[in-house]
C-alpha positions in Angstrom: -1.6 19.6 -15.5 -2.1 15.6 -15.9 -3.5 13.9 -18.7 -7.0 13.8 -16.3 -6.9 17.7 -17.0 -5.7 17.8 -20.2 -8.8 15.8 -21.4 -11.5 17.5 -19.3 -10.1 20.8 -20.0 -10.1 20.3 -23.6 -13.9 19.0 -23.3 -14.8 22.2 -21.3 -13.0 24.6 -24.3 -15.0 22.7 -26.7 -18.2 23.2 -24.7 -17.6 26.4 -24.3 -17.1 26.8 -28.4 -20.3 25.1 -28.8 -21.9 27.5 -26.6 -20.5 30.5 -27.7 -22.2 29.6 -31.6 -25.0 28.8 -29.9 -25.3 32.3 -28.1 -24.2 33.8 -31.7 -27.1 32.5 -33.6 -29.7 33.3 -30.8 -28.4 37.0 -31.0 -28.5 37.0 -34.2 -32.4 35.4 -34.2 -33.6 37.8 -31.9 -31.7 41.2 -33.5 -33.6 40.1 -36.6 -36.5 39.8 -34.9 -36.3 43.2 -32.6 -35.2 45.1 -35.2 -37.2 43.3 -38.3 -37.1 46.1 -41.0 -33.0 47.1 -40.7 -32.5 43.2 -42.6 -36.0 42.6 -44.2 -34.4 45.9 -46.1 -31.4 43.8 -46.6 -32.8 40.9 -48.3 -35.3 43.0 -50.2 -32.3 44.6 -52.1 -30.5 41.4 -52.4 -33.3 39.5 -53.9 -34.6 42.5 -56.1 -31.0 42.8 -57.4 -31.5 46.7 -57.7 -27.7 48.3 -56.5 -26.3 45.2 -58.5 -24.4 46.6 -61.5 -26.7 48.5 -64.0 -27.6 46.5 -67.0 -26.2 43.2 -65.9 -27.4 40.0 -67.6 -28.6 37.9 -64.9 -31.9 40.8 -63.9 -34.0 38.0 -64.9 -33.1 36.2 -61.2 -34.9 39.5 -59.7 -37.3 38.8 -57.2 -39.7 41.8 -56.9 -42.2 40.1 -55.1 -42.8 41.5 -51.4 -44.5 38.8 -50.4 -41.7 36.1 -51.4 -39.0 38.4 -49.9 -40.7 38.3 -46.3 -40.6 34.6 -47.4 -37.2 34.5 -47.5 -36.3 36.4 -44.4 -38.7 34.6 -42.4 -36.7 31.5 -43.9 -33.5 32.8 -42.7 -34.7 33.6 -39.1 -36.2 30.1 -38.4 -33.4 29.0 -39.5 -31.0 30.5 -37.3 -33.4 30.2 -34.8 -32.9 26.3 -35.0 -29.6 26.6 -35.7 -29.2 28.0 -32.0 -31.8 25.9 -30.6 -29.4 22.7 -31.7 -26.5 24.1 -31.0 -27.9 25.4 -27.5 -29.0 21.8 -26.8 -25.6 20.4 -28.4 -24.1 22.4 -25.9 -25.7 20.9 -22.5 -25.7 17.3 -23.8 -21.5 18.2 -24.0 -21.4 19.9 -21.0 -24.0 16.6 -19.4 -21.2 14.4 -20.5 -17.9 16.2 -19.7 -17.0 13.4 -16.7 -18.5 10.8 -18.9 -16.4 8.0 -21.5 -15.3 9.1 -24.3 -17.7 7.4 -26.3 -20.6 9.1 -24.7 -18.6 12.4 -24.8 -18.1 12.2 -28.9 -21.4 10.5 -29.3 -22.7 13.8 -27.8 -21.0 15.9 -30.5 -23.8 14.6 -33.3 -25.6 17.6 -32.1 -22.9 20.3 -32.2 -22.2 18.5 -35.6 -25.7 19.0 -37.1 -26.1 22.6 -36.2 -22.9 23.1 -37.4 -23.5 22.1 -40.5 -27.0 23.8 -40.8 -25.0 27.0 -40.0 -22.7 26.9 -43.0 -25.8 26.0 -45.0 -27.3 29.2 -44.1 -24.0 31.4 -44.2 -22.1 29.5 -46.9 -24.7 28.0 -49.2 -28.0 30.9 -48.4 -25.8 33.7 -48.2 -23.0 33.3 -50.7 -24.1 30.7 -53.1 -27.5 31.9 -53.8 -27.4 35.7 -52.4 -23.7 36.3 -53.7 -23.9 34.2 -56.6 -27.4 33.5 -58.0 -28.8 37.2 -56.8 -25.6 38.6 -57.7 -25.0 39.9 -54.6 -20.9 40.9 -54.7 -22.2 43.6 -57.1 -23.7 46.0 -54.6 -21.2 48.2 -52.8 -24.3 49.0 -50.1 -25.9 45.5 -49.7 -23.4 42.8 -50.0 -23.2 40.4 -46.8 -20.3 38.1 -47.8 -17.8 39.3 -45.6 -20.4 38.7 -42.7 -21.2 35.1 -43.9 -17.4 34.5 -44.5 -16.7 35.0 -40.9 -19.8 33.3 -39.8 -19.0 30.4 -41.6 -15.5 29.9 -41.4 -15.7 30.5 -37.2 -18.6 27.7 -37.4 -15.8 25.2 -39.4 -13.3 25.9 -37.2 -15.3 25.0 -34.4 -16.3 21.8 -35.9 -12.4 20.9 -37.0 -11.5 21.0 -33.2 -14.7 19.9 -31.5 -14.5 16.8 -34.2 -11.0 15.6 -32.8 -11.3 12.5 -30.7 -11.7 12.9 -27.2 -9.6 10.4 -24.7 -10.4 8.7 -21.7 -10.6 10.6 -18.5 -8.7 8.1 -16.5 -5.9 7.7 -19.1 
């Protein structure tokens, strides 16, 4: 394979990448919309901190409020809901510019890069900052997501590390 394929085939692999977190976070959008209750429970626990360790000092985070825990899930489903949206879109505008310079080929990244980033907001900051550490989350042995966010997140970096390496020429 010639430098030519080299460079487009990398482009496609990255496309692909891109595409494949966008299909992730539109399955995961409408699982939580099909089956609504199986993770409303989920965050209802979380943010009501009641299989957290008996006694524990930080109850008074608690949230016991049914109103502000359909908040929060409907927060987390528009939010992966967008999160696929860009990274859907990221992922035509790369596949619009495979054959194109590289300038316009990185310059189409942006959008890969922002829903990127807004996934590892949800999964790293929503789901293990503030539900494994502010709710206390790592406590419960029944409604503890952070292995699920771990993998979410990390995938979405490593996607990001290789989609951000510079992309050459096609005619190089």
């Amino acid at each position: 394979m010639g430098e030519i394929g080299s460079v487009l085939t990398t482009r496609l692999v990255k496309t692909a990448m891109v595409a494949s977190t966008a299909l992730f976070a539109l399955l995961v959008t409408f699982n939580n919309l099909t089956d609504y209750n199986s993770n409303y429970e989920f965050v209802r626990h979380v943010l009501s901190m009641d299989t957290t360790f008996p006694g524990n000092a930080l109850m008074g985070r608690a949230i016991t409020a049914p109103a502000l825990w359909a908040a929060g899930y409907w927060a987390i489903i528009f939010t992966e809901a967008v999160i696929g949206i860009t990274l859907a879109f990221a992922a035509v505008q790369l596949a619009t510019n495979l054959r194109a310079g590289a300038a316009r080929f990185n310059a189409a990244k942006k959008y890969a890069i922002a829903g990127v980033g807004l996934g590892f907001l949800l999964w790293f900051t929503g789901f293990m900052v503030v539900g494994g550490e502010w709710f206390a989350m790592w406590q419960s042995k029944v409604w503890n997501g952070q292995e699920a966010a771990f993998r979410f997140y990390v995938t979405l970096l490593a996607v990001v590390i290789f989609l951000n390496q510079p992309d050459g020429e096609l005619d190089a």
